[in-house]
Each structure stands twice: as C-alpha cells, then as structure tokens.
N, C-alpha and C positions, 0 to 999 in steps of 0.2 A: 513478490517475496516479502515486502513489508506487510502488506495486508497478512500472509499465510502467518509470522512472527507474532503480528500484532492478537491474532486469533488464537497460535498456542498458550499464550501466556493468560488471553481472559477464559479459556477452558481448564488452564492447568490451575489458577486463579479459584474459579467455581469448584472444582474439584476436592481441593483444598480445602476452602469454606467449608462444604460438606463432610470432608475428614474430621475438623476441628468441631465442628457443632454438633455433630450425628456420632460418632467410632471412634472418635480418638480415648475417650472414658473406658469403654468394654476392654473384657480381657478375653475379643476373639486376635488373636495378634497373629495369629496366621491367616485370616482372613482381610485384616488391616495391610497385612503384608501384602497379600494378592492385590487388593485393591488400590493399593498407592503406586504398585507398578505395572499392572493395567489403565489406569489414567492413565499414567503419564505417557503409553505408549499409543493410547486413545486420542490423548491433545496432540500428538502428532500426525495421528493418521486423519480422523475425521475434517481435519481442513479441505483433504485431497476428495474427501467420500463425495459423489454426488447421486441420490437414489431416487429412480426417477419417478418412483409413487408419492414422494417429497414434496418431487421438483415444483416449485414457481416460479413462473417464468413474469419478471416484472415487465412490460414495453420497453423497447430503444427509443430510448429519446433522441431528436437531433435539434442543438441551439443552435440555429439557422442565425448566422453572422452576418453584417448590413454587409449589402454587396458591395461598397466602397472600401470595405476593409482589404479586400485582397487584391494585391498587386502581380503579382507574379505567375508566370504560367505552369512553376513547380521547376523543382534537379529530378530527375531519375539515377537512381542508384544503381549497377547491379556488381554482382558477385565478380565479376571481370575487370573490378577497379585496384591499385594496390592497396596492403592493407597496411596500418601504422602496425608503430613496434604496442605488442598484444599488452604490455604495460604499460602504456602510455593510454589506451583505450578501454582500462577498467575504471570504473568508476571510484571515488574516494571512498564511500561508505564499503567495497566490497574489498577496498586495500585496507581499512582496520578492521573489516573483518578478520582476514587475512591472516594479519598480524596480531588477532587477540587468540585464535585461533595455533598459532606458532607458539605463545610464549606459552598457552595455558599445556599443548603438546610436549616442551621442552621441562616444565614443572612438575608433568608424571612423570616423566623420566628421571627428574630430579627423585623424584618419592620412591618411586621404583627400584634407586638406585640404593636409597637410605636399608632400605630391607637387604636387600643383598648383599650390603657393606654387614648390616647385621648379624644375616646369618652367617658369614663368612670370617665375622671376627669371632662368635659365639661357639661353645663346645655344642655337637649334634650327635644326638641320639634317636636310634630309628627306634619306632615301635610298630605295630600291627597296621594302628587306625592313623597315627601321624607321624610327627616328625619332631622332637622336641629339641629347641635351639636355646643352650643356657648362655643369658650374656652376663658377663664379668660386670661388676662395680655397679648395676644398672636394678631399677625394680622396675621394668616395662611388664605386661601381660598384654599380650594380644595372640590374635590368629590371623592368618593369611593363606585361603585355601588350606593345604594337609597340615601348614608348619604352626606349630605354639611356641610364640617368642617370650619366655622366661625369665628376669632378671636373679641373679642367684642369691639378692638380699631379700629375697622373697621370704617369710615365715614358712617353714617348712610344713606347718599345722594346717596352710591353707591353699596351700600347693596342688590336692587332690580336687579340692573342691573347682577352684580357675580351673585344672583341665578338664573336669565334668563340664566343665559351663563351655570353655573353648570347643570341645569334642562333638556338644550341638551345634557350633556354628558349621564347624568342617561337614558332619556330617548329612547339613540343609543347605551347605553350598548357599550359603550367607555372604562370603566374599566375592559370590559371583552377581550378585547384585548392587554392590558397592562399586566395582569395576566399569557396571553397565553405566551407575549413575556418572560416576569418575570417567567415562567417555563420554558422555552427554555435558558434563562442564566443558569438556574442551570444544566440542560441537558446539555447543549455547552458550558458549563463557562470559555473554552478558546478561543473561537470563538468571535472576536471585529466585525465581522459582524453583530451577535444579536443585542448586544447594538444599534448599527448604528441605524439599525431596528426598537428597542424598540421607539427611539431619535426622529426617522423620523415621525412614525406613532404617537408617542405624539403633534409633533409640527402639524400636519393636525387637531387631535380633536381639540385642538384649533382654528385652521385657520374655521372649521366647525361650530363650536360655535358663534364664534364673526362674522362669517355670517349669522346667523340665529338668533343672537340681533340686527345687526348692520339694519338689515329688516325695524325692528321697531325702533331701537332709534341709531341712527349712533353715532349721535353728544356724547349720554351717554354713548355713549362705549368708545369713543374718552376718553370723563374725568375720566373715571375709569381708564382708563391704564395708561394714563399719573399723576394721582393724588400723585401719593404715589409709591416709593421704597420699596418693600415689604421683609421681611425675611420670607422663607419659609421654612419647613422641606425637609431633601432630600430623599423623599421614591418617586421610580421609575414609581411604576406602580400605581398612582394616577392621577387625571386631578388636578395640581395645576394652579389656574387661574392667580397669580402674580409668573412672572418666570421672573429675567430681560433678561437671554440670549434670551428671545423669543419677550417681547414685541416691539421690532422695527421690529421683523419680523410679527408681528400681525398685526400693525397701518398701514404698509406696503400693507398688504392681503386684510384688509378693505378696503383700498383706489383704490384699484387697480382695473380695470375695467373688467367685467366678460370679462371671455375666450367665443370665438367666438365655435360656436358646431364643425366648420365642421375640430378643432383642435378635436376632441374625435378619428379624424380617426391614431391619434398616437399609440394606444393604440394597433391599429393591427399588430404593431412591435412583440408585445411578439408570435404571432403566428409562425414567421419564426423563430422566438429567440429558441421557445418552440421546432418546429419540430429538427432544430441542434442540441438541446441536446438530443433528442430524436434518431436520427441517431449516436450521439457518444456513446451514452448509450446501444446502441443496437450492439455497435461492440465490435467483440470476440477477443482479442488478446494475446497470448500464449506466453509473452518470458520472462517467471519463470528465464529459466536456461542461463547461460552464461557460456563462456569459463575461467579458472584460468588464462588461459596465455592473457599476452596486446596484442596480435596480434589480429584483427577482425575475430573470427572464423569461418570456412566453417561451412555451417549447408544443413544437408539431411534429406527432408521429411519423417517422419516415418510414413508407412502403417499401419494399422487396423493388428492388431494382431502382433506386434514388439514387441521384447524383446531387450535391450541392449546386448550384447556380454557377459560385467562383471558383468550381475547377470541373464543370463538364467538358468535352470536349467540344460539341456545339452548343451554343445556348440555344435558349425558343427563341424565335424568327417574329418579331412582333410586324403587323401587318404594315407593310410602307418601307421595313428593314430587309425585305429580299435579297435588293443589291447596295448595302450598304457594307463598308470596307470595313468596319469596327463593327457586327454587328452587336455587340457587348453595348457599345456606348451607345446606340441607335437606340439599344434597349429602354436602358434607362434614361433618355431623353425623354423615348416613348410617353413611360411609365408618369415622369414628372407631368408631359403636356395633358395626358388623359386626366391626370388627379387635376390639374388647371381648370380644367375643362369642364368637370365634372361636380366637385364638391360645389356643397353650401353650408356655408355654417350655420346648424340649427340654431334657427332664433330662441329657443326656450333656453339653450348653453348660453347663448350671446346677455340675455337675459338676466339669467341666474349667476352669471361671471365666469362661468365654466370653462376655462382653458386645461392645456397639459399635452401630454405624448400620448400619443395610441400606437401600441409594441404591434404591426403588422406578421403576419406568415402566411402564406398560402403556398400549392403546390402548384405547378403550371404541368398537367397530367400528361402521358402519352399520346394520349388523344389530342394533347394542346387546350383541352378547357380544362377554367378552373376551378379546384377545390379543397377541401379541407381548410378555409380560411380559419385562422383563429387570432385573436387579439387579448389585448390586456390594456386597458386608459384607466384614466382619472374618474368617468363618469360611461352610463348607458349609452347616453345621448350623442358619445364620439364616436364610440366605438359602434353604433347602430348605422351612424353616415360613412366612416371610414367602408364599414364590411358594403354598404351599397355603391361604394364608388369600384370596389376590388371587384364585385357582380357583375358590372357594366364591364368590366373588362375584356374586346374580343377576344375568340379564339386564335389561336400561335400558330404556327408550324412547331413542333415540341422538339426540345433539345434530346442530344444525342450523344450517347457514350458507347467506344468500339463498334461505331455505324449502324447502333439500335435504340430504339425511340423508348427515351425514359421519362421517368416522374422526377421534374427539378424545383426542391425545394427554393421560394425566394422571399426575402425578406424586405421590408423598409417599415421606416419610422416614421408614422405622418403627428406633427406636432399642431396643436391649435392653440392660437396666442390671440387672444384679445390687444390689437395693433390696428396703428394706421394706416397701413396696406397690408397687400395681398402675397408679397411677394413669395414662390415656392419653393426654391432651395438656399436655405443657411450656409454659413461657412463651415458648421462640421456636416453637413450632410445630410440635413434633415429635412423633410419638406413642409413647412410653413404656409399655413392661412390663415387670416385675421381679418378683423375690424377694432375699429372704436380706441382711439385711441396712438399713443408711442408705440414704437416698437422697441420691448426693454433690452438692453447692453446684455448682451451673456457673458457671461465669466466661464473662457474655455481654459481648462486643466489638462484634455486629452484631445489632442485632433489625428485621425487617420492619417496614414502615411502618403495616399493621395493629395491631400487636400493641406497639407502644412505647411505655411510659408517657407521655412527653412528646413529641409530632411534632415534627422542624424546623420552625422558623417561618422562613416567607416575610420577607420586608421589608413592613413596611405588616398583618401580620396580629399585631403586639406586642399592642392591643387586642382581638383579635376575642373574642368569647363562644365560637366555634368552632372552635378555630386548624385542626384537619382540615380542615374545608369551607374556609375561609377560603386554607389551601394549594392545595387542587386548584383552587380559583374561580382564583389567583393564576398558577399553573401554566397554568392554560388561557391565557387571557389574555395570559400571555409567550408561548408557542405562536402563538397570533393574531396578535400583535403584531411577529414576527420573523419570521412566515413567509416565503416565496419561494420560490415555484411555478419550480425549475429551465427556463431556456429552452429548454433541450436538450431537456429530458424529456416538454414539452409538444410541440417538433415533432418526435417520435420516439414521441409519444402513450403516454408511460409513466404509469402509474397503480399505485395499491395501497396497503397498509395496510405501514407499519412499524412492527416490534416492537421496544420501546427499553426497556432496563434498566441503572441507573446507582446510585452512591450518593453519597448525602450523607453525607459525612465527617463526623471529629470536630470539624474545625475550621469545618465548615459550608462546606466545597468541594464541588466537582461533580467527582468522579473514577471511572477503570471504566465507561467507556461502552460498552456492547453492543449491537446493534441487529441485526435481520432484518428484508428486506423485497424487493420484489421486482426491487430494479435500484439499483444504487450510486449511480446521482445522486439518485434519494431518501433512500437511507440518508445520504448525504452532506451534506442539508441538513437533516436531523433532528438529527442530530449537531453541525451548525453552532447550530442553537437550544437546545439542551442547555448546548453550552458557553458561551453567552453569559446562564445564570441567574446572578444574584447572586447573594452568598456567604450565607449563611441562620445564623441560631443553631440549631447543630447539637440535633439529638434527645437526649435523656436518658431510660435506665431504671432504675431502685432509684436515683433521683439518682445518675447517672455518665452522660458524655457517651459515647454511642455512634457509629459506622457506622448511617446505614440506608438500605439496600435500595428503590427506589424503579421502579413500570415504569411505561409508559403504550406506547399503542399511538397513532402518528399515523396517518392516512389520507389519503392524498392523490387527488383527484380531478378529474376532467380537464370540464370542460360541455360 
C-alpha cells in the first residue's frame, strides 16, 4: 500500500510538471480541463496496470543468511486459531488513516450543510435552466449544480452578467467535477496533490466561463470583475464567481489572445509520459530481503523449488551424518572439518598481507552436488582458494521439503586473518585461518542468538533455569497470541511459510525487520506481530550489552 501511495503522488507529481510547463499558458481550457482529470484518474489506476508486452521481469534474489542465525523450527499459523479484538490488530498507520479519513468525511458534511443552511434561509426562484437562491445581507455568487446563490447587495447592472457566467458552469456540470475532487480529499486527505488538483481545475471553469460571456459581452465582464471586492464563503467544491486570488488571473485569460491549434500538438506529451509509467509499472522487482550486516551482501539466484538450509525440512546428509541424531549440527561440524582439512593460505595473500572475509553461497543441488558457488572477498587470491575448498566438497544425500529432493541454499563466512594459528571457528561464527603473527582482539557489536553468552531475556523469563528455552517458549506464545489470519488472504486462499529475521537491540528494542514469504499480506502480519514484542533486557557477551540477531520462520495455513 505504501509503495502504490508513494507511486500516485510521483505520477500525479510529473503530471503536474507537465501541466505547469507545457498548458497551463494556452487558452485550450477545455482540453486543460480533460487533461487534469484524466491524470489524476491515470495516477490512480496505472500503479495496478501490469501489460505484459512491458513486462520485465528482474531475477529473485535470495540473501542466504549464515546458518547460525536461525534457531528455531518455526509457529505454524492456521485459520483455526482465535482471533484478537479486529481493533486491536490494525496497524497504527491504518487507524490515522482512518481517522483523517472521518474527520475530512465529517467536514463535507460540514460544507454541505452550509449550502443548504443557505438555500433554506435565502428567497428561491425557479427558472427553466436553474434555480435562483437570493440571500439577504450577503454578496455571495456562486453555483452549485442547477442552484445560483445570489447575495441581494449585488449591483443589479451585473447580475445578468454572474448568471451568464454561472449558467456555463451548470450547464458543463463543473460542480461535478469539484465533487469528484472534494471525494478524493477525503480518500487522500494527506495527499496536497489533490488539493492542487481540486485548485487547478477550479481556476479553468472559470477561465471557461468568462470565455463563453466574454463572446458576447467582453466589456461587461471586464466591469463585473473589477466592480466590487467580493467576500465569499470558503466551500471548495462550488464555482464561486468573485474569488480575489483568481480575478487578475481571469482579466488576464480574457484578454489574452487565443492559442494557435497547431500548440494542441503538446498534448501528445502524455502519450510517451503514459507509456514510461507503463513500463515501470510493469516491472517485477524482488529485494524484500536484505542482509543484517552493513557489508553489501553476496546474493545467489534461487531455482524453482529451493528451500533455505534453516528451515528445510530435511537438510543434506553430509557423508559420515547418516546416523547422526542432529543431523544439522553433524552438518556443519562437517563442513568446519572439511575447510580444516582442506585450505591453504595462498602464499602470494600471505605475502602481500592479504587478509579479510570471503561472503561464501553455494547450493547443495537435488542431485546432492554442488553449484552455483559465488563469493564476494577482499582480494582474487581468497576468493579463488575459498571457491577450491567448496569444489572438493563431496557429494550429499540432498535435503528434502514435503518428502521431495530439493535445491538447498547454504551459506558461510570463511575469514582469512594473518594470526598465529590456525584456529577455524570464532566466537561469532566465522571460520578462521591464518598465519604469522597475533591473532587480533575483535570488537563484537552483534553476536547470533546461538552463540551469545547471555540471551535476551523475555519479560517473565527473569527466573527461568533456562532463559534460551524460556525465550523461544515465550516467542511462540506472543506469535499465538497476536496472530490474525489476514481476511483478504484467506478469500484469496493465500498460504505459506514466512521467513522473518530481526534484532534485538542493545537497548532491548525490536529493530531491522526482514522477512520472505509468499504474498505481502502475510509478510504484513508477521511483521505486524514482531513489532508488537515487548522491550526485553538486551543480550550480553564478555559482559557488554550487544545487538542480537534473531530468525524464525512463521507458517501460515489455510483448513
């Protein structure tokens, strides 16, 4: 919804531009007219357009997360759960909608009501074409649909002339256009585009008017506008005929000598305007997810039937892990003894001083061999050993989703540190080779929620024997507890598993929400429960209050 808002306003925006720069000068003011309320109903619709001779379709990307980060085996959701009270589970930004929404609703009515106070205190006279409403004590001129509201210290010299001028708006159904905008305020009441809008297309039915008196009586239009400084009411969506912001720009439009035709050919602008949005509106582009950490993440195309690593159902069976009781943790024992085993640190890095991270991905296939490796280091020289250690890699028995052999994305960090040993996994998680040298003190800011000396504590897990267990039991349970099975999604039968990665701060916030999943009104309410955890006493490692890193996978399912 944000993106479709944030899209009407830079179309309705360009629009605009193109008004003020290109046609606002010309005196096609009936063509100005079409054209300001075709946009606007153009920056509405075109967000939704998608035309598939357009379409480009950008790759899914997937930021394959280190496997340390996810803890959890996932909540499944489904439709069979109670639901909370339906206002307690809209989100804040769509209760002041809501409510700007109501007030701008109750302020037509307010305006609506001023007219009809009007015509109801004023003397009424019917005629053919309208309805003439004389109000006592007042100099008002305006129209409203069939009625012309009067004031009766009007100059009776220029009284023929306002109804000429009024008599075109009734009879172009001008006030139906004002209406349209005056419902689009209350729809967009924080859109100052509208307005603009409503402002621009007011000031043409006049410019439209006082061209189609000015026909027959120029001069008497001249003395009408200039006679008298008029006080008027401020209701928006009326043609008021005395407006002083406008009448120098009136006397102005009168005077000014028609536009020549072969300017109508400006107008063919909106066709390359229209096709561009048409082409952006038609492209697919996929980057939900992003990495936790500030470094620019590597990212690996995931194929048509990919399962993440941390929440397949079986992982790949690394050779020796058969009959191992974790085979997860078997895995990546594995994985650490083979890189043991295997590297060497190029002497030419060792050399040249060459240390850093090498951002690993590869896929562990159906087949169980690997591919699609791809990397991102400091230098050629790591990233040329790292990809030869991942090559030697045997083949798996390949993990498994709903008890069919899939493509499982898997990641790690192999780091190379000019040190006095060898050692291969750090305390945040990284695997570690070196020579020559210390090995220097890191300075941890964020550590996985695996691997933390102290976990954040929940509210209510201050006691527990297990604060770990005691966290996720707690987690689950807020998940259950806030759920709400989107209405939309249930008759639109959307289902699936969301991937949700966040952290708890130092201060024990919930910040950096991430999530994948298969359709934004679930990702939408997963993240609506995220953000409603209480604040937690943040995690601690070497005693210092850290960042930590936190996933879970929700599941939502339809009975």
């Amino acid at each position: 919804m944000i993106q479709y808002i944030i899209e009407c306003l830079a179309f309705q925006l360009l629009f605009l531009v193109v008004y003020d720069v290109f046609l606002k000068r010309e005196t096609f003011f009936q063509w100005n007219r079409a054209y300001l309320i075709i946009t606007f109903v153009l920056s509405m619709l075109l967000p939704w357009i998608k035309i598939e001779a357009l379409k480009t379709t950008v790759s899914e990307d997937f930021v394959s997360y280190p496997v340390f980060l996810w803890q959890l085996e996932g909540v499944e959701l489904s439709t069979t759960q109670p639901k909370t009270n339906w206002l307690a589970s809209l989100p804040t930004e769509y209760i002041i909608f809501g409510l700007g929404v109501i007030v701008s609703g109750l302020y037509f009515v307010f305006k609506l009501n001023q007219i009809y106070s009007l015509k109801k205190k004023g003397t009424i006279r019917y005629y053919q074409d309208f309805t003439k409403v004389v109000i006592k004590k007042s100099e008002v001129a305006f129209s409203f649909f069939k009625n012309i509201f009067l004031g009766e210290e009007i100059q009776k010299e220029n009284e023929n002339n306002i109804i000429a001028h009024e008599l075109v708006h009734i009879k172009q159904w001008h006030s139906l256009d004002l209406l349209f905008f005056e419902i689009m305020r209350i729809a967009f009441w924080f859109n100052p585009l509208v307005y603009v809008y409503q402002k621009k297309v007011s000031e043409l039915h006049e410019f439209i008017a006082d061209s189609a008196v000015a026909k027959t009586d120029k001069k008497g239009q001249y003395q009408t506008l200039l006679a008298e400084a008029f006080q008027t009411d401020n209701i928006s969506f009326v043609n008021q005929f005395f407006k002083k912001s406008l009448i120098k720009k009136r006397i102005v439009m009168i005077s000014k000598e028609r536009s020549k035709k072969i300017y109508q050919f400006k107008y063919l602008l909106l066709v390359p305007l229209v096709l561009g949005m048409l082409v952006y509106t038609s492209c697919e582009l996929d980057n939900k997810e992003t990495s936790v950490e500030a470094e620019t993440p590597l990212k690996v195309t995931v194929e048509q039937e990919s399962v993440p690593f941390a929440i397949v159902d079986e992982v790949p069976i690394f050779p020796g892990c058969e009959n191992a009781v974790d085979k997860k943790a078997c895995f990546q024992e594995k994985i650490n003894e083979h890189i043991r085993k295997n590297f060497n640190y190029p002497i030419d890095a060792q050399e040249s001083g060459i240390q850093g991270r090498v951002l690993t991905l590869f896929i562990i296939g159906a087949d169980g061999k690997i591919k699609n490796i791809k990397m991102r280091g400091p230098d050629k020289l790591l990233e040329t050993e790292v990809k030869r250690i991942v090559e030697r890699l045997p083949q798996m028995q390949p993990g498994r989703q709903d008890g069919k052999a899939v493509n499982v994305p898997f990641s790690i960090p192999v780091t190379f540190k000019l040190a006095g040993t060898s050692s291969i996994v750090d305390k945040d998680g990284l695997i570690i080779v070196g020579y020559n040298g210390p090995k220097e003190k890191k300075n941890v800011d964020s550590v996985p929620f695996t691997l933390v000396d102290e976990v954040p504590i929940f509210p209510g897990c201050e006691n527990a024997a297990d604060k770990k267990a005691c966290f996720q039991e707690s987690m689950k349970n807020h998940i259950k507890k806030h759920f709400n099975y989107p209405d939309e999604a249930q008759e639109l039968g959307v289902q699936g598993r969301v991937s949700l990665l966040f952290m708890i701060s130092k201060d024990g916030s919930i910040k950096k929400i991430r999530k994948r999943g298969p359709h934004e009104l679930l990702e939408n309410e997963a993240v609506r429960i995220i953000e409603r955890l209480p604040k937690m006493q943040p995690g601690k490692h070497e005693g210092k209050e850290v960042d930590v890193p936190f996933a879970i996978p929700i599941t939502f399912k339809l009975n």
